[in-house]
C-alpha positions in Angstrom: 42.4 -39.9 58.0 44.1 -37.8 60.5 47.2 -35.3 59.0 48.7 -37.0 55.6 51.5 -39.4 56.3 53.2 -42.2 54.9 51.2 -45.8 55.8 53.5 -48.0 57.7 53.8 -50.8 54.6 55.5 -47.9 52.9 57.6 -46.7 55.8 58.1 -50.0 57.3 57.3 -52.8 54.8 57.8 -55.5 56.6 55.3 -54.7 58.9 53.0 -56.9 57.3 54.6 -60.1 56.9 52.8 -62.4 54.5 52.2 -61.9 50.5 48.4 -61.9 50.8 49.0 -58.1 53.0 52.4 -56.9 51.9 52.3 -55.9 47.7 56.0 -55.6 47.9 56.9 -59.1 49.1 54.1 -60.1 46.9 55.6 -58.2 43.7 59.2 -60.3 44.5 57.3 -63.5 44.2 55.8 -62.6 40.9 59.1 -61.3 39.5 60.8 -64.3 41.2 61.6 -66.0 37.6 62.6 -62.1 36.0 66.5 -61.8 35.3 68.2 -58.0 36.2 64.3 -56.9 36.3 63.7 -53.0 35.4 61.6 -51.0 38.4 59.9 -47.3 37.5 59.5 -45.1 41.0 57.0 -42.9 39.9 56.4 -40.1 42.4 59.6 -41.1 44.4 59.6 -38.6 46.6 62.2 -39.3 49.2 63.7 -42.4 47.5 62.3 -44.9 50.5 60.3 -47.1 47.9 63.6 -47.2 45.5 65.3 -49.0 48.6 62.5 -51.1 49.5 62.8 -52.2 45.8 66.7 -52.1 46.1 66.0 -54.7 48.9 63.6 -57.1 47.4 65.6 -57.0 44.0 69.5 -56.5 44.1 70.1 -56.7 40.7 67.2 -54.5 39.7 68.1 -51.4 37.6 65.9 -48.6 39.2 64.8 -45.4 37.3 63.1 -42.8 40.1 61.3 -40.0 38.8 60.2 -36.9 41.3 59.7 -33.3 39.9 59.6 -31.5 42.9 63.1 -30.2 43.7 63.0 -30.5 47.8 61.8 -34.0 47.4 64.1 -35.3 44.4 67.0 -33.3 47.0 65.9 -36.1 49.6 65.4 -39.2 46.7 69.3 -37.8 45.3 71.0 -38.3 49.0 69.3 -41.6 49.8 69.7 -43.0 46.3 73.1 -41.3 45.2 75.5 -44.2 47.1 73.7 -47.0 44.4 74.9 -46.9 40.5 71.7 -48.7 39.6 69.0 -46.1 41.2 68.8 -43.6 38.7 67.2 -40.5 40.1 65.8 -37.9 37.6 63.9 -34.4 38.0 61.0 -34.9 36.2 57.8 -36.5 36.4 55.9 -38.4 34.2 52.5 -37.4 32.6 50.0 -38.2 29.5 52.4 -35.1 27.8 56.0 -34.1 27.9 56.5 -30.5 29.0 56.4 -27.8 32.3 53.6 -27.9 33.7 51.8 -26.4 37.1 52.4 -28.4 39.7 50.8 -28.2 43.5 53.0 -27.8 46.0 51.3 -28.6 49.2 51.6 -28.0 53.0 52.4 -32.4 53.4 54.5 -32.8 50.1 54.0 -36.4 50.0 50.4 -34.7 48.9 51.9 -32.8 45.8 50.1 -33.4 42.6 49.3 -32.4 39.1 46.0 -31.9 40.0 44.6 -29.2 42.9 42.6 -30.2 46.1 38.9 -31.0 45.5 36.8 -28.3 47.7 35.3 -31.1 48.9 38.3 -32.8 49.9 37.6 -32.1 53.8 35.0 -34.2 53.6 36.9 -37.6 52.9 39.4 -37.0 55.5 39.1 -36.8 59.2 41.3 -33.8 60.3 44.6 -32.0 59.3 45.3 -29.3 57.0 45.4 -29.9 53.6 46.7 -27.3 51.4 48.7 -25.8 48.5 51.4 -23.3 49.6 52.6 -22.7 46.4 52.5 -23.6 42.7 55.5 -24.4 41.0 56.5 -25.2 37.6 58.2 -28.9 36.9 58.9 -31.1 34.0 57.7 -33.9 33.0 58.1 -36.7 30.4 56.1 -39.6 28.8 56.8 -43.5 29.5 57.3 -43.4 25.9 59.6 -40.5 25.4 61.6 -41.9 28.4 61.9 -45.7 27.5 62.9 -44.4 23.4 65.6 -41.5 25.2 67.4 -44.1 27.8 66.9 -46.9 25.5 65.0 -48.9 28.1 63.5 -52.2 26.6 61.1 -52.8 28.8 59.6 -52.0 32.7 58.8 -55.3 34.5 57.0 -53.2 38.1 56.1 -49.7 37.1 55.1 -48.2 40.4 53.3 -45.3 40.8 52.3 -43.2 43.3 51.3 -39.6 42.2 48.5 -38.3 44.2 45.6 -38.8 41.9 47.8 -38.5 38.7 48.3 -42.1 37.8 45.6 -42.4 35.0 47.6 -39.6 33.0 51.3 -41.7 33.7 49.3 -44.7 32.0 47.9 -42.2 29.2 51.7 -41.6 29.0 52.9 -45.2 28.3 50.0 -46.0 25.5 53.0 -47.4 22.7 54.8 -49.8 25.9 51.2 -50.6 27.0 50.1 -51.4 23.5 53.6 -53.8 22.7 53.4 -55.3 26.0 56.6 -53.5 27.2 55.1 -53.7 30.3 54.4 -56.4 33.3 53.1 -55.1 36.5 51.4 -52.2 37.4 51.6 -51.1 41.6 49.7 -48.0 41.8 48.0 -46.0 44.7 43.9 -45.5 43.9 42.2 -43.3 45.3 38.3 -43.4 46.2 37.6 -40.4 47.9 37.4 -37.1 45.8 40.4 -35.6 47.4 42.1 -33.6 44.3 40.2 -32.2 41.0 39.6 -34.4 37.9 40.6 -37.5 40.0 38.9 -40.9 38.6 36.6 -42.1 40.5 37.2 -45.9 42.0 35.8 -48.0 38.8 37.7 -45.6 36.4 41.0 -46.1 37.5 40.9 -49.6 37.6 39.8 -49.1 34.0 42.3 -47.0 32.9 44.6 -50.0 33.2 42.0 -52.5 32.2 41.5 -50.9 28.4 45.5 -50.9 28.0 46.0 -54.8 28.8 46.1 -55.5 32.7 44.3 -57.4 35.0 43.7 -56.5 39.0 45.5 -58.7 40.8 45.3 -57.4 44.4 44.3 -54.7 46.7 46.3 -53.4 49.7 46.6 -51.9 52.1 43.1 -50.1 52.2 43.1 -46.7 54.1 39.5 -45.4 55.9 38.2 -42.8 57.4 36.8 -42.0 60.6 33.3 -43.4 59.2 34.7 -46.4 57.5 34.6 -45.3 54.3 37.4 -46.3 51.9 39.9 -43.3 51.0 42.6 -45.0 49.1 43.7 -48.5 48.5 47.2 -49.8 46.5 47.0 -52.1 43.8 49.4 -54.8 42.1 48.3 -55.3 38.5 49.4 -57.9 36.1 49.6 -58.0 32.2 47.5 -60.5 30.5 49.2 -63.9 29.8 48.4 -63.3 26.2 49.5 -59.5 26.0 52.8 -60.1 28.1 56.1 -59.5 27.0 58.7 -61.8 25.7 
C-alpha cells in the first residue's frame, strides 16, 4: 500500500455501485425493515462515515466516538449542524479508563496498539509512524449503552486500527442479550500494529459472541498481492437476534 489513506468506498461510497461491492448500500438493505435504527461510529475520525450513515438512514440516531482531540475537532464541525449525530470524546475499549494512545504521523492510523516492527514489510512505501503518545478515554459498549440508556445498536461499525477485538471484548453483556445486529468492522491481515489478531482470530472474536460473516469488502493488497485489510458486514444469528 503506498502512504495510508482513506479507500475511496469510504471517501466516495458510491463509487462502487452495486450491494455485492459497496457494504454501505448493502447494510441499508439489511436494515431496510428497522424503524429510527441506532448506528455506533467507532473510530469516527472526521465524521465522513456518520454522514455516509446520515445519508443511507435519515432517521437514524448516530452516536460517534473518536478519542483523539484533532480528529473528534474535525467529527464536531461536520457533525455539529445534525441533532441526531451525537459526537463524543472517547473511545471505546474491552475497559473504561485513560489509556495510551498512538498518535501517528497519518492519524487515520492512530491506535491503541503501537506499530509492529515488522510493519514495513506489509506495506509498499510511506512512513508510518508515532509522533506522539497521548492519553484519551475510553468507555465500554456496556457502560455506554446503561449511561445513555441506549436499548439496543442495530450497525455497530468499527474502524479502530487493529483495536476492534477489544471494542467487542467491550460489549460482552449487549453481545450476550442480543442487543446487537450487525457488525461492519475493518480486519486487518497483515501484522501492521502489536497484539493485532491475526485474520482467523478476528473473525472469531465475533463468531464466539453470536455473529455470523456475512461479507467481505473492499479487500486492500499490496504491491505483491498479498491481502492487507479487508471490511466486513457481520450479522447476528436468526436465533440470537434481538426483538
Amino acid at each position: 500500500m503506498g502512504t495510508p489513506s482513506l479507500p475511496e468506498e469510504e471517501t466516495n461510497p458510491w463509487s462502487k455501485t452495486t450491494m455485492s461491492e459497496n457494504p454501505f448500500l448493502e447494510m441499508q438493505r439489511l436494515m431496510a425493515s428497522t424503524p429510527d435504527p441506532i448506528i455506533f461510529d467507532v473510530g469516527a475520525y472526521d465524521g465522513h462515515v456518520s454522514l455516509v450513515f446520515r445519508h443511507l438512514f435519515p432517521t437514524a440516531t448516530i452516536y460517534a466516538f473518536e478519542p483523539f482531540v484533532d480528529s473528534f475537532r474535525q467529527l464536531w464541525v461536520a457533525t455539529a449542524p445534525d441533532p441526531k449525530i451525537y459526537a463524543l470524546n472517547y473511545g471505546l475499549s474491552s475497559q473504561a479508563g485513560k489509556c495510551q494512545f498512538n498518535a501517528n504521523h497519518h492519524p487515520e492510523t492512530n491506535s491503541l496498539l503501537s506499530f509492529d516492527p515488522a510493519v514495513a514489510e506489509g506495506w509498499d512505501e510511506g512512513k508510518l509512524e508515532t509522533t506522539a503518545i497521548v492519553e484519551a478515554e475510553f468507555k465500554t459498549i456496556d457502560m455506554v449503552m446503561a449511561e445513555l440508556n441506549i436499548p439496543r445498536i442495530d450497525i455497530l461499525k468499527i474502524d479502530v486500527q487493529g483495536a476492534e477485538h477489544l471494542v467487542v471484548e467491550g460489549a460482552a453483556s449487549a453481545c450476550e442479550n442480543g442487543l446487537i445486529n450487525l457488525v461492519y468492522s475493518e480486519i486487518i491481515a497483515q501484522p501492521v500494529y502489536v497484539g493485532l489478531k491475526r485474520f482467523d482470530e478476528a473473525l472469531g472474536v465475533l463468531y464466539d459472541r453470536g455473529f455470523d460473516l456475512y461479507r467481505l469488502y473492499n479487500f486492500s493488497v499490496n504491491a505483491e498481492g498479498r491481502l492487507i485489510q479487508a471490511d466486513a458486514i457481520f450479522t447476528r444469528k436468526e436465533s440470537e437476534a434481538a426483538p
